[in-house]
C-alpha positions in Angstrom: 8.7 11.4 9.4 6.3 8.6 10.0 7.0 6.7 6.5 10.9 7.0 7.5 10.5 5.7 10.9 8.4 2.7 9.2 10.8 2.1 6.4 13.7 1.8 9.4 11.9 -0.5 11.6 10.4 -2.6 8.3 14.0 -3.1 7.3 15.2 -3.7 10.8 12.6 -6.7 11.3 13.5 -8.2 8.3 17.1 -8.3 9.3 16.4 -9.7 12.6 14.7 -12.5 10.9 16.8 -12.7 8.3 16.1 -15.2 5.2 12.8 -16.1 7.1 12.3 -12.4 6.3 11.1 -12.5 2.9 9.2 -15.1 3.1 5.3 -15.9 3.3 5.3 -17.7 6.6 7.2 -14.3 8.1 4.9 -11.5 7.5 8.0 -8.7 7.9 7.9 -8.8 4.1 4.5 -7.0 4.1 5.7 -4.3 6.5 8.7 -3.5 4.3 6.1 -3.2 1.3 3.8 -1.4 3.2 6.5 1.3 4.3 7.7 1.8 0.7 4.6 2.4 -0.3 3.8 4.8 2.3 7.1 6.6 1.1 6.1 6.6 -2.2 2.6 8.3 -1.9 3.4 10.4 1.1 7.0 11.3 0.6 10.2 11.0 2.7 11.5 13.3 5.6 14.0 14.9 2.6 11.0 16.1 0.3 8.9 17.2 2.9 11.9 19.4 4.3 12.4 20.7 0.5 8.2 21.9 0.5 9.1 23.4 3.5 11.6 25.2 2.9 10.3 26.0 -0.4 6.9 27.8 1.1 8.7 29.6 3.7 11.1 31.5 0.9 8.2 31.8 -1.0 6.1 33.7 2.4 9.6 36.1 2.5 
């Protein structure tokens, strides 16, 4: 939930800021990285729903 609520607000900055998002002066650029990555090691809301949902039938 946390790496979702990053990626959201990451993208959101950069929009406010638009072109002056992506670039080195603006450091929004970093937070958007920063969230993917987050996604990518820790997973997104979906997949950790799915592991969920997978032990709980698997405890039935």
């Amino acid at each position: 939930m946390a790496a979702r609520a990053a990626s959201e607000n990451a993208k959101t900055c950069v929009q406010v800021h638009g072109g002056m998002g992506f670039t080195w002066e603006v450091d929004a650029h970093l937070f958007l990285k920063r969230a993917w990555i987050l996604e990518t090691l820790f997973g997104n809301l979906d997949e950790d729903a799915d592991l969920i949902a997978l032990h709980v039938a698997a405890s039935l």
